[in-house]
GUBA-567356 format. One record per residue (C-alpha): residue in one letter; x, y, z. Coordinates in Angstrom, 2 decimals, always signed. Layout:
% residues N
  residu        X        Y        Z
       a        X        Y        Z
...
***
This chain:
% residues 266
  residu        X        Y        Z
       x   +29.23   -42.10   +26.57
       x   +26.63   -42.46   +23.95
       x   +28.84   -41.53   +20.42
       x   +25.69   -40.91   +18.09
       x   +23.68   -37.72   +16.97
       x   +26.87   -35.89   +17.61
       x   +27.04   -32.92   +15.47
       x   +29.38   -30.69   +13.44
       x   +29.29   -27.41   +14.17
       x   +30.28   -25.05   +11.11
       x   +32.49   -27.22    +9.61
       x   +34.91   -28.49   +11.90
       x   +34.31   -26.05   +14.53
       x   +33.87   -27.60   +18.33
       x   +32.37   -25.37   +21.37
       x   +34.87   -24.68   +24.23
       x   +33.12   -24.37   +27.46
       x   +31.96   -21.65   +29.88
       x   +31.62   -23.83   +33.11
       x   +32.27   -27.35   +33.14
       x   +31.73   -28.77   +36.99
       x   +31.66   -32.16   +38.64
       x   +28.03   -33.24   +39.72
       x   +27.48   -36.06   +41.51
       x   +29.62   -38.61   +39.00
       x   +28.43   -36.68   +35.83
       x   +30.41   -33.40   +34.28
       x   +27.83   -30.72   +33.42
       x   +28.93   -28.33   +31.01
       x   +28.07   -24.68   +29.76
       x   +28.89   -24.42   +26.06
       x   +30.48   -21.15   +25.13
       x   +29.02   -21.66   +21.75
       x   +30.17   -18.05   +21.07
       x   +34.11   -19.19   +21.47
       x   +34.32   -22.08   +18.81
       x   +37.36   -23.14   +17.69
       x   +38.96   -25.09   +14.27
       x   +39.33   -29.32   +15.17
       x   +41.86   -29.59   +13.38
       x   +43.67   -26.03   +14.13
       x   +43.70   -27.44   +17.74
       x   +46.40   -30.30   +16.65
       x   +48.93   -27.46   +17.54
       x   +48.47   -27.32   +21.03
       x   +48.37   -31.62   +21.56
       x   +45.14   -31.87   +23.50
       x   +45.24   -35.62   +22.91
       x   +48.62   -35.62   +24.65
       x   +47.09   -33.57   +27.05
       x   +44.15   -35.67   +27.57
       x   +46.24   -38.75   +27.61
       x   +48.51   -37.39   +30.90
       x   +45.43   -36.31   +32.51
       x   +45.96   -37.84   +35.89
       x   +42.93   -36.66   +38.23
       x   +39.73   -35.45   +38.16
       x   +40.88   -31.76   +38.13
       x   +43.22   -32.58   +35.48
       x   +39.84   -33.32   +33.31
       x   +37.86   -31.20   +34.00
       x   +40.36   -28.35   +32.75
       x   +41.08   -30.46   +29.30
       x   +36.93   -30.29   +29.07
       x   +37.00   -25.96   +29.97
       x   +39.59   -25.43   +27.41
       x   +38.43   -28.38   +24.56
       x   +34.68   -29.05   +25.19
       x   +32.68   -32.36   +25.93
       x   +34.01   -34.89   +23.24
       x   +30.42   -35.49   +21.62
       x   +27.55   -33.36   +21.00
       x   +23.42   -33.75   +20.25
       x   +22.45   -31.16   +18.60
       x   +19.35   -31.09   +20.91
       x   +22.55   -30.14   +23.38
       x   +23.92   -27.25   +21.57
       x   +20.65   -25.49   +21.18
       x   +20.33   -26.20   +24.98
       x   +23.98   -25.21   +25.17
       x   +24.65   -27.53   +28.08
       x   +25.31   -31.55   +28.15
       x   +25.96   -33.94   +30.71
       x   +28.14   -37.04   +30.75
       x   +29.15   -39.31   +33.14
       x   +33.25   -39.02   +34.23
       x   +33.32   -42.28   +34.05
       x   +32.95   -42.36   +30.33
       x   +35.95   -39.22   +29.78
       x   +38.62   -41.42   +31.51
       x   +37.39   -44.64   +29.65
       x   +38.23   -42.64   +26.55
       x   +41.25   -41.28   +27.68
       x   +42.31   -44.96   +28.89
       x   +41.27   -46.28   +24.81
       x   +43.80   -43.19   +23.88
       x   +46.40   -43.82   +25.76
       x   +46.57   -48.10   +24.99
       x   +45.96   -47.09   +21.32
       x   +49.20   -44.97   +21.40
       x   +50.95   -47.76   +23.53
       x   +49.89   -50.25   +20.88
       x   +51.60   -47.71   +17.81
       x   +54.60   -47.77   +20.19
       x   +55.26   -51.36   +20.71
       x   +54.40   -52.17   +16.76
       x   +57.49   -50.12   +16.01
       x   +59.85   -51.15   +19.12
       x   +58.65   -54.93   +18.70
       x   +58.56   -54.52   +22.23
       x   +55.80   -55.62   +24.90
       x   +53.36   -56.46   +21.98
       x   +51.45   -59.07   +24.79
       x   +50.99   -56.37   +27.28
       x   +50.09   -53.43   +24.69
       x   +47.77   -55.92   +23.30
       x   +45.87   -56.72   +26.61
       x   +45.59   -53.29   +27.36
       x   +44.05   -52.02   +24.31
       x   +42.06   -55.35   +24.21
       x   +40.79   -54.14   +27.53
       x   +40.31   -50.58   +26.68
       x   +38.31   -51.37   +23.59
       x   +35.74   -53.20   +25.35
       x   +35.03   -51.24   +28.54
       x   +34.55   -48.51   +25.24
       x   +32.41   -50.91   +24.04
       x   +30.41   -51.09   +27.48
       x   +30.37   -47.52   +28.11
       x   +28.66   -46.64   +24.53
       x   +26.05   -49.01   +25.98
       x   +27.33   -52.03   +24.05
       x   +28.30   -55.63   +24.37
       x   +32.17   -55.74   +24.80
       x   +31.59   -59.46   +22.95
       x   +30.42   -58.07   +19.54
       x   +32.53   -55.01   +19.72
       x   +33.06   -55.13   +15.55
       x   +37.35   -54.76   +16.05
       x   +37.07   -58.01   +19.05
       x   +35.27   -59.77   +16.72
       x   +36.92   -59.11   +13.52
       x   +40.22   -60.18   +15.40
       x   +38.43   -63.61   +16.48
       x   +37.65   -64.01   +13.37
       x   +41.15   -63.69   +11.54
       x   +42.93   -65.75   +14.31
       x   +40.01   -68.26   +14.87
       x   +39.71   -67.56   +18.45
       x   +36.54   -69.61   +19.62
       x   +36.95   -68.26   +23.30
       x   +37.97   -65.41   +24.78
       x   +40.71   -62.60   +23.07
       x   +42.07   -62.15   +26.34
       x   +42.80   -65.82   +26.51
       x   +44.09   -66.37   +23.79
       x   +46.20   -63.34   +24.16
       x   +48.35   -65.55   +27.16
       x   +48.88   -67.99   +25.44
       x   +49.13   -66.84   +21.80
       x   +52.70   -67.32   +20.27
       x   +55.09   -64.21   +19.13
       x   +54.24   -64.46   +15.57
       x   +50.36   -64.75   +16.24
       x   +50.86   -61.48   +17.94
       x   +52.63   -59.88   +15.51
       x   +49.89   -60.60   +13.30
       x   +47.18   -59.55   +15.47
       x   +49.03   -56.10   +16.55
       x   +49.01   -54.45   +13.25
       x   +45.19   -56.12   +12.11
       x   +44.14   -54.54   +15.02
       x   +45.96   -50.87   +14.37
       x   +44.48   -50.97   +10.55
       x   +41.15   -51.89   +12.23
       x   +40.76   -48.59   +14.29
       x   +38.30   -46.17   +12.52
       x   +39.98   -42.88   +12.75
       x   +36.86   -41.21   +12.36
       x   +38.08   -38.29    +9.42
       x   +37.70   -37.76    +5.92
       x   +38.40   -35.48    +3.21
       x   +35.85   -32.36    +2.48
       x   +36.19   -29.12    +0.43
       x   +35.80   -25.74    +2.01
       x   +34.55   -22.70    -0.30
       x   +35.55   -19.67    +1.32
       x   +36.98   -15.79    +0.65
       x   +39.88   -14.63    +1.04
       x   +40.12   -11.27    +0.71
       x   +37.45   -10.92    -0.81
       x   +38.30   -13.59    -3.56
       x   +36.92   -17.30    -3.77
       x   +39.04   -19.98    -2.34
       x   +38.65   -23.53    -2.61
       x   +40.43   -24.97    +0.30
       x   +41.17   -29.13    +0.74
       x   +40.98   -30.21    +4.45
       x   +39.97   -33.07    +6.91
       x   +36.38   -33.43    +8.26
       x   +35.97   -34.46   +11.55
       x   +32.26   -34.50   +13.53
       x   +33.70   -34.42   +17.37
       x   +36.16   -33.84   +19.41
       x   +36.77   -37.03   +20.50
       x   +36.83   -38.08   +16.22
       x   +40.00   -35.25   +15.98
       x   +41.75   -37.26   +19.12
       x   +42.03   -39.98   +17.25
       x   +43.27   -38.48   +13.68
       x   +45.86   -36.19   +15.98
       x   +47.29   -39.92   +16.78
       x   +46.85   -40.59   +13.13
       x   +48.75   -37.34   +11.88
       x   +51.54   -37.54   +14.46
       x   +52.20   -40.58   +12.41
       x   +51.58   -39.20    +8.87
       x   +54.20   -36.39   +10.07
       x   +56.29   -39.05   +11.55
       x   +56.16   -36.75   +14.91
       x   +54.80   -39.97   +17.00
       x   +54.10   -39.66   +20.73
       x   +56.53   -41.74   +22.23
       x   +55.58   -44.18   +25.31
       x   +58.79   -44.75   +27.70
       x   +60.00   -48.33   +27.81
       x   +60.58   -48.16   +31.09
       x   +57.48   -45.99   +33.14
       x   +54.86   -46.21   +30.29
       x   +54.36   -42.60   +30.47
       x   +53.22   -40.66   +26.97
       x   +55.26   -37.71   +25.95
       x   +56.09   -35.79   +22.81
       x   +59.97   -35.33   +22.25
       x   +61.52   -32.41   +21.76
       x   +63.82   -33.22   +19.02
       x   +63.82   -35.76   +15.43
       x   +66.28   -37.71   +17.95
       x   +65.30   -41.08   +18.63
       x   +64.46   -41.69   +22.04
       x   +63.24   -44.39   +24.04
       x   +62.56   -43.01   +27.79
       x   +61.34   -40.33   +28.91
       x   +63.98   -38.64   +31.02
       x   +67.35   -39.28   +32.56
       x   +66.20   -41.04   +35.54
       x   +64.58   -43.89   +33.32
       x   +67.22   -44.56   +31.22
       x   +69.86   -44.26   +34.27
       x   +66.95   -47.21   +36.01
       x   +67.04   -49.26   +33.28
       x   +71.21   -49.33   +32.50
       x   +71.65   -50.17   +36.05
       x   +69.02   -53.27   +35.75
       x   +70.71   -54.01   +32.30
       x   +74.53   -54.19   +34.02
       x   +73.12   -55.58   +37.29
       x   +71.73   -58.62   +35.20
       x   +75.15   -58.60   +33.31
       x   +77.26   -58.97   +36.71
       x   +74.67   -61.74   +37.72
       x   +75.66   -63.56   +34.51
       x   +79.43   -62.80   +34.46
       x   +79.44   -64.39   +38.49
       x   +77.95   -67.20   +37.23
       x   +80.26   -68.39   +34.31
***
């Protein structure tokens, strides 16, 4: 998906859509540009945690009816109907998801190679997608640069030693763009002039990315389970590390199973 000439439609506002259908491989949409909604409002209801369990087809094609496409020409919202390949929606979603999983293992100090890969991998089929060369995607490079990796990051990422991937891990977090910024807003308020502070973001898939950013500002995080990878939000501040019972019963076992392995053979 092409992320350029996207457009910001009063101030933060985003086009749900009337009909969004499956086409061949592409997702047409109808833009309901009469039913906008706030960017940033939408935070509430966790459409990037939404987007990031999407599972099948069906699953996003209903985040797209209720959210919109996640860029916009402006020559497509005076049409008021784009196209995009579906393709390009679950190579997003998959950039999401690792970028979440990489956030995750940063503060477990857990499966930093694997997160890595993944969001190595993500980055440049993101790269690819946009129409780019996954080689001088500006994060891949900026990592070869600070590490002095002559080959290639997925390479190096095998054999690269605990500390050199603690190192890379958060360079590669702070590298993201989140794609916001600060703006004023002059509106009324009953009737009186208010000068209102607030974020500025130009897409939807731009406010995906700060929702991941201001779950950590709130220090709300998505959580990824240790054990089946799967994203969720927890209900409570408590700590957790799975995402039900069932994963945390799996995982005890394995941990006392390996335990009576090593008790037999002393």
């Amino acid at each position: 998906m092409q992320y350029k000439h996207h457009v910001n439609i009063f101030q933060g506002s985003w086009p749900r859509c009337r009909e969004a259908s499956l086409v061949g491989s592409d997702v047409r949409c109808v833009l309901a540009v009469d039913r906008t909604y706030d960017l940033i409002a939408a935070y509430q209801q966790d459409p990037h945690l939404q987007l990031i369990s999407c599972q099948t087809t069906e699953h996003i094609i209903a985040f797209i009816r209720s959210f919109g496409p996640l860029t916009l020409s402006w020559e497509d919202f005076q049409r008021q109907a784009c196209s995009a390949p579906l393709d390009s929606y679950w190579v997003f979603q998959q950039w999401l998801k690792s970028f979440v999983e990489l956030l995750s293992s940063f503060k477990s100090m857990d499966n930093e190679r694997e997160s890595l890969r993944r969001f190595v991998q993500a980055e440049a089929r993101k790269e690819q997608s946009s129409g780019h060369s996954a080689d001088t995607a500006p994060l891949l490079l900026g990592l070869k640069r600070k590490h002095k990796i002559e080959g290639d990051v997925l390479t190096w990422l095998d054999d690269a030693s605990l500390p050199e991937l603690r190192s890379a891990l958060p360079f590669v977090v702070q590298t993201v763009p989140i794609g916001s910024a600060t703006s004023l807003e002059c509106i009324r308020r009953s009737g009186k002039p208010v000068v209102r502070a607030r974020w500025s973001v130009s897409a939807l898939h731009e406010a995906l990315r700060w929702m991941v950013w201001y779950d950590e500002y709130t220090q709300n995080p998505l959580v990824c389970c240790q054990a089946c990878r799967k994203t969720f939000r927890p209900e409570t501040a408590h700590a957790r590390k799975y995402c039900s019972y069932e994963c945390a019963h799996r995982v005890a076992a394995r941990e006392w199973q390996r335990n009576q392995r090593k008790l037999r053979r002393s």
